[in-house]
Biopython code that builds the backbone (N, CA, C, O; Angstrom):
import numpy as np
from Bio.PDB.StructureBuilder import StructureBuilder

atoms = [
    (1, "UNK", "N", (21.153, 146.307, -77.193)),
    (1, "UNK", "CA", (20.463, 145.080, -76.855)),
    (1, "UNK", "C", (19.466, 144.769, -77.964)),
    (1, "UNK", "O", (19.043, 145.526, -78.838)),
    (2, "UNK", "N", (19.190, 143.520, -77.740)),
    (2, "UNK", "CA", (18.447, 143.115, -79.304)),
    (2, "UNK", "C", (17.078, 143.245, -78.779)),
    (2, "UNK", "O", (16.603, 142.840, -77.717)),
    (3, "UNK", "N", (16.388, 144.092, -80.043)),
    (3, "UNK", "CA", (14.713, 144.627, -79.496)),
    (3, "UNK", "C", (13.518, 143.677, -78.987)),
    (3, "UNK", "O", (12.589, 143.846, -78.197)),
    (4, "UNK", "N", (13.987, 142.514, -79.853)),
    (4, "UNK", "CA", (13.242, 141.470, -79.124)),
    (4, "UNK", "C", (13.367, 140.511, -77.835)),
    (4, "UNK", "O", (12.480, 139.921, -77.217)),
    (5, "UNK", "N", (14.989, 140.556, -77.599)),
    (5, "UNK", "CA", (15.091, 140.160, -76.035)),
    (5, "UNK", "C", (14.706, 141.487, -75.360)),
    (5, "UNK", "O", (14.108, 140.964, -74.419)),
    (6, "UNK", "N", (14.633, 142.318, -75.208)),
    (6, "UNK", "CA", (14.423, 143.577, -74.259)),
    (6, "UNK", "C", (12.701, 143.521, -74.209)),
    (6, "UNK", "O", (11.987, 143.704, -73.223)),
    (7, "UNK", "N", (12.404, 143.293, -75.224)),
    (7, "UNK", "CA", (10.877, 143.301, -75.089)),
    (7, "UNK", "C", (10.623, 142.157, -74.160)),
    (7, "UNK", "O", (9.971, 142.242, -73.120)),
    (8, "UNK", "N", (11.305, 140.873, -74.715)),
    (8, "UNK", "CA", (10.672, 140.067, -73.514)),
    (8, "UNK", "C", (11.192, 140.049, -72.098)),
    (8, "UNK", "O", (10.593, 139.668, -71.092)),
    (9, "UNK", "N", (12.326, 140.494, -72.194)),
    (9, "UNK", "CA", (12.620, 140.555, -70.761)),
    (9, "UNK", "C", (11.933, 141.788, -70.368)),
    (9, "UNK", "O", (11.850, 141.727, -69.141)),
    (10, "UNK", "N", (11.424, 142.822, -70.760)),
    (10, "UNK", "CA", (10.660, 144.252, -69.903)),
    (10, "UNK", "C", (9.068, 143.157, -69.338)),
    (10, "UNK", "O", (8.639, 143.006, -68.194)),
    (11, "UNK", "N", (8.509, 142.547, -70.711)),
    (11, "UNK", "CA", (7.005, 141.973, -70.558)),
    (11, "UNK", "C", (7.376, 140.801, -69.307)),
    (11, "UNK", "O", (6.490, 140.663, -68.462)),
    (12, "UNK", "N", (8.380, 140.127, -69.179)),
    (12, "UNK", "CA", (8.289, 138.719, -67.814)),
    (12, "UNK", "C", (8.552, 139.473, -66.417)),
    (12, "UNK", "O", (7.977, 139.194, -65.365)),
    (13, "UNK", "N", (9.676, 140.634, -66.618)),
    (13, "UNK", "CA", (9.621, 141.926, -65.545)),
    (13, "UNK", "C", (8.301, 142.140, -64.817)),
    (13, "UNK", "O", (7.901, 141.720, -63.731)),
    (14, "UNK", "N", (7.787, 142.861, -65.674)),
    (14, "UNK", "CA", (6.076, 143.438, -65.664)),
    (14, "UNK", "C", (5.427, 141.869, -65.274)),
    (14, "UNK", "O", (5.140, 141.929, -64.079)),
    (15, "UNK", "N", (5.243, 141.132, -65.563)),
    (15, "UNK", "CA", (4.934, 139.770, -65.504)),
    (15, "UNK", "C", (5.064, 139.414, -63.803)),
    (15, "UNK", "O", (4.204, 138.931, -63.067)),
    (16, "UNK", "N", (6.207, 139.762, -63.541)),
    (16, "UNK", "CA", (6.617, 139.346, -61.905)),
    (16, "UNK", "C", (7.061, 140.298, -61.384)),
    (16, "UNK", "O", (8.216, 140.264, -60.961)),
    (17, "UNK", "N", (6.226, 141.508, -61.252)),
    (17, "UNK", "CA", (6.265, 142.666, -60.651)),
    (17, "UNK", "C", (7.058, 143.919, -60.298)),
    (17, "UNK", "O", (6.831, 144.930, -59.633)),
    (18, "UNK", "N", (8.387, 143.303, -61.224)),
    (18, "UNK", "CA", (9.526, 144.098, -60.893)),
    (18, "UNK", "C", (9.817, 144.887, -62.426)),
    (18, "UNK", "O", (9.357, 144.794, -63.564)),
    (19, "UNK", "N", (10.975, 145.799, -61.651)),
    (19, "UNK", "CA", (11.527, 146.683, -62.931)),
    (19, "UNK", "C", (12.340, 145.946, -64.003)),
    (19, "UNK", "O", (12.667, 144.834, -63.588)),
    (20, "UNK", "N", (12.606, 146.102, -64.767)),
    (20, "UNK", "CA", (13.477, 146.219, -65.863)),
    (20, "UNK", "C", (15.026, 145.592, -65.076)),
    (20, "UNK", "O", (15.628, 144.526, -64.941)),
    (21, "UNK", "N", (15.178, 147.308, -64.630)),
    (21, "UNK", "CA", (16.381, 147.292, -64.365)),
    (21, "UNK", "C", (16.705, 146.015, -63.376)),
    (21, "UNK", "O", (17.663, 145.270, -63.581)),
    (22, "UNK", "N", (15.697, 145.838, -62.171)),
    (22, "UNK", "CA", (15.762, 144.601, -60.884)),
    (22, "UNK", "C", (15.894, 142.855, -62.027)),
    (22, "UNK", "O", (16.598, 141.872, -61.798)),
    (23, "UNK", "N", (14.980, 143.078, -63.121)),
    (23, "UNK", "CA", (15.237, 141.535, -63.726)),
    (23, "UNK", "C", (16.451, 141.435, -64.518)),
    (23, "UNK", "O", (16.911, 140.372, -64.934)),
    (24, "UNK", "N", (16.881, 142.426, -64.682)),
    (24, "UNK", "CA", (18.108, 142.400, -65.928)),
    (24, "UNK", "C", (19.474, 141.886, -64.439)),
    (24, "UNK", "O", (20.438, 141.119, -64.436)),
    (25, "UNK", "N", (18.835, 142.810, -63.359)),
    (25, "UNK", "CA", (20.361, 142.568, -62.333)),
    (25, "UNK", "C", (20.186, 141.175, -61.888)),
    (25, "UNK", "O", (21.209, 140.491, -61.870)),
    (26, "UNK", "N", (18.936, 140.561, -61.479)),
    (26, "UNK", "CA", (18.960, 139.253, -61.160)),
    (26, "UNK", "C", (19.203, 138.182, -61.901)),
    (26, "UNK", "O", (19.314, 137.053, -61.422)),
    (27, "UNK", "N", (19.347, 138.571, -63.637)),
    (27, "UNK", "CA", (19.362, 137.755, -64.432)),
    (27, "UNK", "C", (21.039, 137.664, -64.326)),
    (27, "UNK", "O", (21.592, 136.637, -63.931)),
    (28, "UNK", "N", (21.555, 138.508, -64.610)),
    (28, "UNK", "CA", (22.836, 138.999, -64.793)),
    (28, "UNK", "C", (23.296, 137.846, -63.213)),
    (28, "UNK", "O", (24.052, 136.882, -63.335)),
    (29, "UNK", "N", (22.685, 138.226, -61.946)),
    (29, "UNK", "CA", (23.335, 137.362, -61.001)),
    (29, "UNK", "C", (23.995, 135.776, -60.826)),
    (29, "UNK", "O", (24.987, 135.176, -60.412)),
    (30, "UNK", "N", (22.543, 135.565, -61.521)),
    (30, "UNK", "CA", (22.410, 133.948, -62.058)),
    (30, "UNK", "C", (23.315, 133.514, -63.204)),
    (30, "UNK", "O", (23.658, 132.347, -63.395)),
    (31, "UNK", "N", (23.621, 134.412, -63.844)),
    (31, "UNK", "CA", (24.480, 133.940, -64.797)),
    (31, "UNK", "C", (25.900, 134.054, -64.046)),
    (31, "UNK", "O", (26.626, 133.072, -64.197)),
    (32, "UNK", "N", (26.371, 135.040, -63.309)),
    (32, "UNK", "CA", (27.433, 135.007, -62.559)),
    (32, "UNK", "C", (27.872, 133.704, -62.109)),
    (32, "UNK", "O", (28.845, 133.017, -62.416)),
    (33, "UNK", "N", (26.698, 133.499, -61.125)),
    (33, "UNK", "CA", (26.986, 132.341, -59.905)),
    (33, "UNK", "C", (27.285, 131.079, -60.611)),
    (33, "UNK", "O", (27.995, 130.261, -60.027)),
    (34, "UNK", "N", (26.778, 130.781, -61.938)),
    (34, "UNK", "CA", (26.843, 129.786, -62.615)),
    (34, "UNK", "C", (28.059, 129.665, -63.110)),
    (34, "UNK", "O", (28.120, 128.550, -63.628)),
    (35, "UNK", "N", (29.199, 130.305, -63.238)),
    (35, "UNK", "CA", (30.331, 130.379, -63.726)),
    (35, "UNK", "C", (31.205, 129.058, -63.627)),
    (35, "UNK", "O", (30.863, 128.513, -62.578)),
    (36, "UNK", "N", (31.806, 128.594, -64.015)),
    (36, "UNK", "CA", (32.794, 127.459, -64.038)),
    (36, "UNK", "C", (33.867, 127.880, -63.084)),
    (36, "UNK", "O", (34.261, 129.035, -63.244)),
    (37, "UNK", "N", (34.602, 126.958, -61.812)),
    (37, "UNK", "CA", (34.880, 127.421, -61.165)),
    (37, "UNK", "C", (36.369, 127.452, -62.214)),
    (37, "UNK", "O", (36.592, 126.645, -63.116)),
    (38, "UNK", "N", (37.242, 128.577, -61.814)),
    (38, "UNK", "CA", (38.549, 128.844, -62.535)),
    (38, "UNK", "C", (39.439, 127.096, -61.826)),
    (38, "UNK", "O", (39.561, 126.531, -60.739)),
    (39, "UNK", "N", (39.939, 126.819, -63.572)),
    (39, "UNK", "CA", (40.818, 125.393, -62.802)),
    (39, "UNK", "C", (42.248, 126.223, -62.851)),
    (39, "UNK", "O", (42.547, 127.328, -63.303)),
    (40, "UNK", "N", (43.127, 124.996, -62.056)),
    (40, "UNK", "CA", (44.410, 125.474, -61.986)),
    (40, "UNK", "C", (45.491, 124.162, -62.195)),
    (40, "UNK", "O", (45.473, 123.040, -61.688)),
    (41, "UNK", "N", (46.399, 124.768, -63.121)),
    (41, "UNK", "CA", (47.256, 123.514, -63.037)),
    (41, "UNK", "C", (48.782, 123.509, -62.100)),
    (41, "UNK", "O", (49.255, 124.482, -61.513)),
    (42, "UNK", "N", (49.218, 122.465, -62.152)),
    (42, "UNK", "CA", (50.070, 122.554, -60.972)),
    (42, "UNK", "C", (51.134, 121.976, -62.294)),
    (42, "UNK", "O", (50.956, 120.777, -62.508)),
    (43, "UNK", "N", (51.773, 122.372, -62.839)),
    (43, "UNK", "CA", (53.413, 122.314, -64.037)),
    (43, "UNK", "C", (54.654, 121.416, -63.030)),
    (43, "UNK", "O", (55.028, 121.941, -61.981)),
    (44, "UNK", "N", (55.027, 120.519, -63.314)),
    (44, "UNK", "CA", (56.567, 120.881, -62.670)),
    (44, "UNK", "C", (57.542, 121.280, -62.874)),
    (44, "UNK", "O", (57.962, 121.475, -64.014)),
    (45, "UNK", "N", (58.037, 121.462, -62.056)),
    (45, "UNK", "CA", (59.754, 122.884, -62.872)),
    (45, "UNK", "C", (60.656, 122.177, -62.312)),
    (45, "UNK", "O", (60.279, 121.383, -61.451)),
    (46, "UNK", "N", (61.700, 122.240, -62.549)),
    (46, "UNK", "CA", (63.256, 122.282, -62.023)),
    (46, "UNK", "C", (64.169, 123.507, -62.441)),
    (46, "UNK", "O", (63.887, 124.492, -63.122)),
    (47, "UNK", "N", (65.533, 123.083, -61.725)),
    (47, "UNK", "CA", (66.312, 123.989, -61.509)),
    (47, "UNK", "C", (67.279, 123.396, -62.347)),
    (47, "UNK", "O", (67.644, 122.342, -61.824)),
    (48, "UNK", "N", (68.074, 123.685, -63.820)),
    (48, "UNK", "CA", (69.386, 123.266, -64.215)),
    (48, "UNK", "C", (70.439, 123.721, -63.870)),
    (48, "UNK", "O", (71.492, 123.152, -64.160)),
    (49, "UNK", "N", (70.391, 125.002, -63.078)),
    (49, "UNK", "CA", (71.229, 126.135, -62.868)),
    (49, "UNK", "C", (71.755, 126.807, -63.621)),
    (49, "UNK", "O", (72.581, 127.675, -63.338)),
    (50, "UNK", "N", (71.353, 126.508, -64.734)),
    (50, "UNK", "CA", (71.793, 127.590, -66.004)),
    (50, "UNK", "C", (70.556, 128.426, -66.226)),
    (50, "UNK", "O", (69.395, 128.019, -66.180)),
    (51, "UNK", "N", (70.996, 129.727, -66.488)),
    (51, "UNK", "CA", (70.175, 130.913, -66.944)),
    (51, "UNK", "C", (69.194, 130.553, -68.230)),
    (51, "UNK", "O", (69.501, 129.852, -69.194)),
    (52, "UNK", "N", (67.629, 131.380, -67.932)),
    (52, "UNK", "CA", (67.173, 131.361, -69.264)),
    (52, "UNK", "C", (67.098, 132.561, -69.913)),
    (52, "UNK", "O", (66.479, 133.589, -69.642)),
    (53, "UNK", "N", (67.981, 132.205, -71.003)),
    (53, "UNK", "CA", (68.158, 133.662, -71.686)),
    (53, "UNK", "C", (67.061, 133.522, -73.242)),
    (53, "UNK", "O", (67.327, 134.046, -74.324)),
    (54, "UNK", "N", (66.376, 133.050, -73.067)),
    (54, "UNK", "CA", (65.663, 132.510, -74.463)),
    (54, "UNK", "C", (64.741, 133.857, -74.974)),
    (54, "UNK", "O", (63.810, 133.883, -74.169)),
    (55, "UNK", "N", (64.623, 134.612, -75.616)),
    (55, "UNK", "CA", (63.804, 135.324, -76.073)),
    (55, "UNK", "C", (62.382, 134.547, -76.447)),
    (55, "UNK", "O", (62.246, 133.324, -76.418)),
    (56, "UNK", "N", (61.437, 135.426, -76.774)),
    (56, "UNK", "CA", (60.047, 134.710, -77.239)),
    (56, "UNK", "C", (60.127, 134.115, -78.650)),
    (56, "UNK", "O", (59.571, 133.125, -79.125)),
    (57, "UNK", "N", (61.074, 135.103, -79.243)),
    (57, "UNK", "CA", (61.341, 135.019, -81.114)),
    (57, "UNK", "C", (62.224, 133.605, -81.098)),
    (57, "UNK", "O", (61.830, 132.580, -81.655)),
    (58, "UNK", "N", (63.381, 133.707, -80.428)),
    (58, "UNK", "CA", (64.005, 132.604, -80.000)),
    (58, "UNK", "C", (63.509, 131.335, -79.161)),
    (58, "UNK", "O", (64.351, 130.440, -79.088)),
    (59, "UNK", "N", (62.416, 131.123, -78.579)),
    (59, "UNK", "CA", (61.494, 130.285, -78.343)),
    (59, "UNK", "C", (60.835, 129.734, -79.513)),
    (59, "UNK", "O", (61.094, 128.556, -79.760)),
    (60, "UNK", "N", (59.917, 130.438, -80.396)),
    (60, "UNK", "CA", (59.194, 130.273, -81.360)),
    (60, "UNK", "C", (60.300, 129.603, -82.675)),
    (60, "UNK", "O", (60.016, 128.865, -83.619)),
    (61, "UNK", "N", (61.221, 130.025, -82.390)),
    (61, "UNK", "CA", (62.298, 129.277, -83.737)),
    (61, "UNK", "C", (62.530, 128.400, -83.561)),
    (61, "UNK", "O", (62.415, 127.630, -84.515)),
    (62, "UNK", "N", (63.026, 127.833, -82.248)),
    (62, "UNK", "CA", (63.205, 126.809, -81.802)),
    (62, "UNK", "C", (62.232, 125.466, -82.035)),
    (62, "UNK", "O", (62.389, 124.434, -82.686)),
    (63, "UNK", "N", (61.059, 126.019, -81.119)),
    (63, "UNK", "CA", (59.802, 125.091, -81.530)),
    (63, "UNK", "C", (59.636, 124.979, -82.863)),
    (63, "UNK", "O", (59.341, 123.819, -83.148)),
    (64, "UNK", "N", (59.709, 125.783, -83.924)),
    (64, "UNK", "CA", (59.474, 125.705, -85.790)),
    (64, "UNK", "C", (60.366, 124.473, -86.149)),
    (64, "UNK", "O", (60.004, 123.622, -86.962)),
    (65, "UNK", "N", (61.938, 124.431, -85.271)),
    (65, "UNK", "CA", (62.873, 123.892, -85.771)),
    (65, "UNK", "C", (62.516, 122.735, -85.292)),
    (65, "UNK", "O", (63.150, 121.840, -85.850)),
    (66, "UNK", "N", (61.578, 122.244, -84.287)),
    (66, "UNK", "CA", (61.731, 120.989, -83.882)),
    (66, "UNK", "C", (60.819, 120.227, -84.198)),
    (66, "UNK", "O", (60.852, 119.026, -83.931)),
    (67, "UNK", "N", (59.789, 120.840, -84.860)),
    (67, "UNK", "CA", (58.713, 120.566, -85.292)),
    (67, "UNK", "C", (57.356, 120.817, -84.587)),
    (67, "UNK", "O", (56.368, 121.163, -85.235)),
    (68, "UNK", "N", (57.328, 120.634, -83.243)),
    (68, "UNK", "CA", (56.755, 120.901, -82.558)),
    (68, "UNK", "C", (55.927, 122.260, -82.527)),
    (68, "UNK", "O", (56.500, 123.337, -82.687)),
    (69, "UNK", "N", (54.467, 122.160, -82.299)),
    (69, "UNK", "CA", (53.145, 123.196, -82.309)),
    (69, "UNK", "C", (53.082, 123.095, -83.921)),
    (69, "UNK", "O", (53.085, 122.023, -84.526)),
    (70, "UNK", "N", (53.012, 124.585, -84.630)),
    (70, "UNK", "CA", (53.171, 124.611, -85.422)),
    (70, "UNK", "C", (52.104, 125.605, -86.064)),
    (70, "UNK", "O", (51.395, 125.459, -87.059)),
    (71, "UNK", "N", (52.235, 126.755, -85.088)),
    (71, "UNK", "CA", (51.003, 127.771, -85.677)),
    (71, "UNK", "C", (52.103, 129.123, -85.159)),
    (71, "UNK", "O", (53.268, 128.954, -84.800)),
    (72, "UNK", "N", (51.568, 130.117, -85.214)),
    (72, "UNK", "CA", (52.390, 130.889, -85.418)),
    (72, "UNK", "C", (51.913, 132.408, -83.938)),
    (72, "UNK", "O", (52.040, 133.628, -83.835)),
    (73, "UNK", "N", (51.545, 131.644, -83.390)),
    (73, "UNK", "CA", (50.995, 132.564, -81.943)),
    (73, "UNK", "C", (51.721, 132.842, -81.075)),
    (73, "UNK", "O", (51.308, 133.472, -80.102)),
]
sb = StructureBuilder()
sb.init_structure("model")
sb.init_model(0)
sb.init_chain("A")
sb.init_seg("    ")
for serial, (resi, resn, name, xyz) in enumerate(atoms, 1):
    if name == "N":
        sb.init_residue(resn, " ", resi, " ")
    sb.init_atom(name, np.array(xyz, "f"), 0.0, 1.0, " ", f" {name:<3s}", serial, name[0])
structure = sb.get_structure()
């Protein structure tokens, strides 16, 4: 931890009567609760009835070949 946040978070601790350890967990809480709630997307799919036999390597060639993306992840 960096010496100068620890210092100030021990001195606002001491400041409001509690430990270390009690402001670091309440701090830590607040940052929790604040979280972005997880989004979700909803894709649509179908069925062609043909198998996908596509490998990932064979995915990625494909997309190179079509032009499409164009990074290498």
């Amino acid at each position: 931890m960096d010496d100068n946040l620890y210092r100030r978070a021990k001195a606002t601790a001491a400041e409001q009567g509690m430990t270390l350890t009690r402001f670091i967990e309440e701090a830590l809480q607040l940052r929790l609760e604040k979280r972005p709630p997880v989004r979700t997307l909803d894709l649509p799919s179908f069925d062609s009835g043909l198998p996908f036999d596509y490998t990932v390597e064979e995915l990625k060639k494909l997309g190179q070949d079509s032009g499409w993306g164009g990074d290498d992840r």
